[in-house]
MARVO-572409 format. One record per residue: residue number from 0; residue in one letter; y, x negated, z of N, C-alpha, C in turn. Coordinates in steps of 0.02 Angstrom, whole numbers. Each point is the difference from the previous one (the first is absolute). Layout:
N
    n  res     n.v     n.u     n.w    ca.v    ca.u    ca.w     c.v     c.u     c.w
  NUM    A       Y       X       Z       Y       X       Z       Y       X       Z
...
This chain:
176
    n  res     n.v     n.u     n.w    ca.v    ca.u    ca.w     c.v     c.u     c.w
    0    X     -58     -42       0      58      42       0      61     -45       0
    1    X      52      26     -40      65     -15       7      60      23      21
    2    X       3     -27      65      74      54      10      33     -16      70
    3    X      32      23      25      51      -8      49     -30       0      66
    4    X      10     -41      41     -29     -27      64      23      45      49
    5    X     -46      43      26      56      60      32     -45     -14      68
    6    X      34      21      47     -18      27      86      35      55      11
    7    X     -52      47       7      32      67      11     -33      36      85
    8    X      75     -13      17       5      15      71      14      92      10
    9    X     -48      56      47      29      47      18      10      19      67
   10    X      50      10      18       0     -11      97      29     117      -3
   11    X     -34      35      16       3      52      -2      37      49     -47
   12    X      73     -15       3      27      32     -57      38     -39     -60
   13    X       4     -68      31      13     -78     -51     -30     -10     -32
   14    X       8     -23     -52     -33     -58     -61      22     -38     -31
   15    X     -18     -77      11      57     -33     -40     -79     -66     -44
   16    X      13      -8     -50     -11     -19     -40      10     -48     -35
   17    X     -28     -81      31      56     -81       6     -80     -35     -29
   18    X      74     -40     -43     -53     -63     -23     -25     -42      41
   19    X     -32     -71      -3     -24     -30      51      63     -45      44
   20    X      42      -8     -35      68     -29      12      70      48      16
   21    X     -38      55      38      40      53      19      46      52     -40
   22    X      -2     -17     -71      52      51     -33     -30      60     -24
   23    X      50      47      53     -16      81      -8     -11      38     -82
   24    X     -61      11       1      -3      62     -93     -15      40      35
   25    X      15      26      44     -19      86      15      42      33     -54
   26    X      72      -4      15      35      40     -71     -33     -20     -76
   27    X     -17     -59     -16     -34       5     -66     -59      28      -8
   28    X     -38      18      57     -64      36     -27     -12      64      58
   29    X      66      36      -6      -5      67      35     -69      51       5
   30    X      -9      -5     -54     -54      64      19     -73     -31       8
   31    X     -13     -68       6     -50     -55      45      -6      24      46
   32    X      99      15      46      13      -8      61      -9      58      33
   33    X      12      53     -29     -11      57       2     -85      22      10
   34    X     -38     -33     -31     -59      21      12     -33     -32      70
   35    X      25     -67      -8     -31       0      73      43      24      44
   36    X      59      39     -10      23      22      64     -44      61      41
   37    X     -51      45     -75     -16      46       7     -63     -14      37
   38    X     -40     -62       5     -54      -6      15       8       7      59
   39    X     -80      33      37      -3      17      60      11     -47      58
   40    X      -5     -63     -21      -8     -59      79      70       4      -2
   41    X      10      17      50      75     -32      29      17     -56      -7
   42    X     -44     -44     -17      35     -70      13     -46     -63     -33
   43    X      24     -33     -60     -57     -13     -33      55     -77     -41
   44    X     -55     -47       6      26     -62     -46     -54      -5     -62
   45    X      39     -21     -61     -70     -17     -63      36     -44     -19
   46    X     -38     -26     -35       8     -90     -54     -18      36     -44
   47    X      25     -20     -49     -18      12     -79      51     -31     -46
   48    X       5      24     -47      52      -2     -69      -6      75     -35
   49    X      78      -2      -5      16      54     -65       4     -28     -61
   50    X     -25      35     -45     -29     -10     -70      -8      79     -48
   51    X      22     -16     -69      -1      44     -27     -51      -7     -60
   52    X     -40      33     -14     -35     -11     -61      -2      17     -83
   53    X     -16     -28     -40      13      35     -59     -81      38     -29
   54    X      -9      17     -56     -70      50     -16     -48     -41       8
   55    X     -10     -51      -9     -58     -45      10     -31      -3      78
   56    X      64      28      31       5       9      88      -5     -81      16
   57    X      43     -58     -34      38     -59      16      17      -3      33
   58    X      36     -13      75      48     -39      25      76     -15     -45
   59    X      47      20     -15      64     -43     -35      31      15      54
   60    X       3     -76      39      76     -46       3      78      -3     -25
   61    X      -2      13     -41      72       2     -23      21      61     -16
   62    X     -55      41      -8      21      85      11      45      20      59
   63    X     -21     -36      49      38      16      65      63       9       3
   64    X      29     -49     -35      67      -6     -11      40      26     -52
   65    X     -31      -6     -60      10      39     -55     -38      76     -30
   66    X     -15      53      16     -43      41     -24      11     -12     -51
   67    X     -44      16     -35     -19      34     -67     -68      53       3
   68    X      38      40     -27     -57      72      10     -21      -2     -73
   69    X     -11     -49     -51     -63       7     -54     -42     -68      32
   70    X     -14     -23      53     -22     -47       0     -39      16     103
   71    X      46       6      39     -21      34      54     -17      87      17
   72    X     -75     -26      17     -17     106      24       4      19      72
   73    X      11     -49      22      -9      32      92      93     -10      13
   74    X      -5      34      59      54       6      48     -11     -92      38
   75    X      57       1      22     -21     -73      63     -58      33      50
   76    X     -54     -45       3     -39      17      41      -9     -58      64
   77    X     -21       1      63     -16     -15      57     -73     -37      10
   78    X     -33     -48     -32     -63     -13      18     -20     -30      43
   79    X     -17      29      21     -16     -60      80     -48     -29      15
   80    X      19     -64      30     -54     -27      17     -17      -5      82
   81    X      24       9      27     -30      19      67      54      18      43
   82    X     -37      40      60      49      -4      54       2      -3      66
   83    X      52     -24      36      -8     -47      24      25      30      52
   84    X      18      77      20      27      44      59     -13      81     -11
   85    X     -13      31      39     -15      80     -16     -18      34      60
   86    X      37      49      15     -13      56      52      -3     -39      68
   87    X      62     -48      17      26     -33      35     -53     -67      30
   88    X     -48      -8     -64     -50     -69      28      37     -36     -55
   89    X     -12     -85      26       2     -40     -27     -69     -37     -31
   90    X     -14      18     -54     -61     -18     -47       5     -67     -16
   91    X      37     -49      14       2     -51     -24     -78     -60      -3
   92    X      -7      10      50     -56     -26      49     -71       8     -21
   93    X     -20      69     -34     -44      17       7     -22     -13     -92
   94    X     -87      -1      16      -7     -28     -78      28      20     -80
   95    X      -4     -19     -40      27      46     -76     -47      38      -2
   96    X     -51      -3     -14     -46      69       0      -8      51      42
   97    X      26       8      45      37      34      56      84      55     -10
   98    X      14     -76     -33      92      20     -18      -2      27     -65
   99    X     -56       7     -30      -4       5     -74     -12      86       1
  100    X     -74      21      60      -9      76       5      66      23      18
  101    X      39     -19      49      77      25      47      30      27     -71
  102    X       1     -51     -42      49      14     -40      -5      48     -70
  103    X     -64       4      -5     -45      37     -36      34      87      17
  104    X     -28      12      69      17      49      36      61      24      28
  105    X      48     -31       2      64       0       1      30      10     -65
  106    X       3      -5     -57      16       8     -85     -26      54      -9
  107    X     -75      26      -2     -26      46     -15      46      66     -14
  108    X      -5      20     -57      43      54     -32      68       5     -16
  109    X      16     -91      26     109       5     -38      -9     -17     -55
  110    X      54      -7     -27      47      -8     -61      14     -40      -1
  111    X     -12     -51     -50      50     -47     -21     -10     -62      40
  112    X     -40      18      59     -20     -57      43     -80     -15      11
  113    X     -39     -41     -21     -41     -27     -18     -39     -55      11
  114    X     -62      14      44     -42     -59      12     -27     -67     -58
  115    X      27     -71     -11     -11     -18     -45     -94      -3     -10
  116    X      13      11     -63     -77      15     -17     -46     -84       2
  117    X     -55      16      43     -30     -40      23     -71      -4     -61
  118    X     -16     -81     -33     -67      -8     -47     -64     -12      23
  119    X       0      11      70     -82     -19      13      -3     -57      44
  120    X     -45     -24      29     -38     -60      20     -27     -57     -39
  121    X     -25      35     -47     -17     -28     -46      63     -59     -51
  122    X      29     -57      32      61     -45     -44     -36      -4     -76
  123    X     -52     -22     -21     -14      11     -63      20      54     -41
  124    X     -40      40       6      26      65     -10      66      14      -8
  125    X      45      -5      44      57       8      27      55     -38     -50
  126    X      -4     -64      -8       8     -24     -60      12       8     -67
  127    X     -82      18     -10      11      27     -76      19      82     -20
  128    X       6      15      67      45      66       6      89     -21     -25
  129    X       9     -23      21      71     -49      -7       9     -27     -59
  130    X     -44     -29      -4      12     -28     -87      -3      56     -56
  131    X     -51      56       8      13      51     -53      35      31     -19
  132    X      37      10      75      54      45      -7      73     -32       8
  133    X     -19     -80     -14      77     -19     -10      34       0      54
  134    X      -7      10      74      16     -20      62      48     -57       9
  135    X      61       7      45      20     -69       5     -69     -67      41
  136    X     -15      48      49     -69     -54      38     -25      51      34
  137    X     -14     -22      66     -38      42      58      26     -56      66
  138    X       6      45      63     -19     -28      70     -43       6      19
  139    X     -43     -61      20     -52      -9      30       1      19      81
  140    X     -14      30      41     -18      11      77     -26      -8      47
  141    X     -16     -37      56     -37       6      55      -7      64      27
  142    X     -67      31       5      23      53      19       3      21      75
  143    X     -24     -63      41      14      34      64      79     -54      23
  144    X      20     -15     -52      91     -30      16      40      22      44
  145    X      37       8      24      64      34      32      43     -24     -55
  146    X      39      43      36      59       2     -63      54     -67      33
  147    X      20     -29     -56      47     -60      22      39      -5     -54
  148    X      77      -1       9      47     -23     -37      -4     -59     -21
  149    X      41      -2     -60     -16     -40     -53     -60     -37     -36
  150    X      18     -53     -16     -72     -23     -32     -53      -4      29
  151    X     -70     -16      -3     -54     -14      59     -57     -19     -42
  152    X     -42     -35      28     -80      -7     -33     -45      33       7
  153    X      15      57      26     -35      68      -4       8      52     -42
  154    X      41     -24     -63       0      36     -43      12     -38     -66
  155    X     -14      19     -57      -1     -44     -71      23      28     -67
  156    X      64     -26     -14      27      33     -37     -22     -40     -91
  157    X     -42      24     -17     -13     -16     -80      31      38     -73
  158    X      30     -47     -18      37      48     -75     -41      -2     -48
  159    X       3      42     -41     -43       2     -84      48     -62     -44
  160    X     -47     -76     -21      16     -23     -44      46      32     -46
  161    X      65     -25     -22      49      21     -41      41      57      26
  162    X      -2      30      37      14      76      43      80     -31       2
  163    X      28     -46      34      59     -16       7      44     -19     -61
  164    X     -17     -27     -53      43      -4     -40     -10      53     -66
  165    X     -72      43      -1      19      72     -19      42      58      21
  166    X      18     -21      79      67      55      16      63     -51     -11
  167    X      16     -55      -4      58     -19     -27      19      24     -90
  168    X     -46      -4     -31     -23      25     -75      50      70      14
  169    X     -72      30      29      27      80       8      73      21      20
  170    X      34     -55      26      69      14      47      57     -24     -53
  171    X     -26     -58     -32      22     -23     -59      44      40     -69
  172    X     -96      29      -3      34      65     -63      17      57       1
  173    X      19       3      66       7      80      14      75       3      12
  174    X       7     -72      26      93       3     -20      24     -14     -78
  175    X     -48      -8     -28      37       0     -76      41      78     -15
């Protein structure tokens, strides 16, 4: 996936919506904010990225900033990758496969906000799942991890050969 590094904080009737370096997009992605306001936990932290996709259901990056509606089909969406607070516990602690059901069950039935879709156990597999479909890469997981900010060796971030300078391409000619 490609897209905007979001932490989306809801403390009962708040929501604010900050990159990892603190700058507020709650106003740029209102109705994100709006949905988790609606969700039932009172009080809930997620990691993810917002990302918009085009028909191929891509990831574009530079959509974010620029729409184009012959080229993007989704709304900004919320994918998350875990979380890390809910219904006034702190989940941090406790394993990803753990934080993974929380969050499963917590999403269940919103809008626009979205458990990132998980390929299996199977990394082979997983892989050439990625390569078929043109994936930027995959994260690899520990799954009984705790959750820890920033980088760590408990998790493995692999790109698809060429993936990076096919979205410069793509970013390239789309400003022509």
């Amino acid at each position: 996936m490609d897209g905007w590094r979001i932490i989306a904080y809801k403390d009962r009737d708040q929501v604010r919506l900050a990159s990892r370096n603190g700058v507020d997009h709650t106003k740029r992605f209102p109705d994100i904010a709006a949905m988790i306001l609606r969700m039932p936990s009172p009080t809930l932290i997620l990691d993810g990225e917002v990302a918009v996709y085009d028909q191929k259901l891509v990831s574009r990056f530079d959509a974010l900033r620029d729409p184009d509606d012959r080229i993007v089909t989704t709304p900004p969406l919320l994918m998350a990758f875990d979380i890390l607070y809910a219904r006034g516990r702190d989940l941090r602690r406790r394993p990803l496969a753990d934080r993974r059901e929380r969050l499963e069950r917590e999403l269940n039935g919103a809008e626009l906000v979205y458990p990132v879709r998980r390929l299996g156990d199977d990394g082979l597999k997983a892989w050439a799942h990625v390569l078929e479909r043109r994936f930027e890469g995959l994260v690899a997981k520990d799954a009984e991890s705790p959750y820890l900010g920033g980088r760590t060796r408990l998790w493995l971030k692999v790109k698809r050969p060429g993936a990076q300078s096919e979205h410069r391409w793509q970013r390239s000619y789309q400003r022509r």
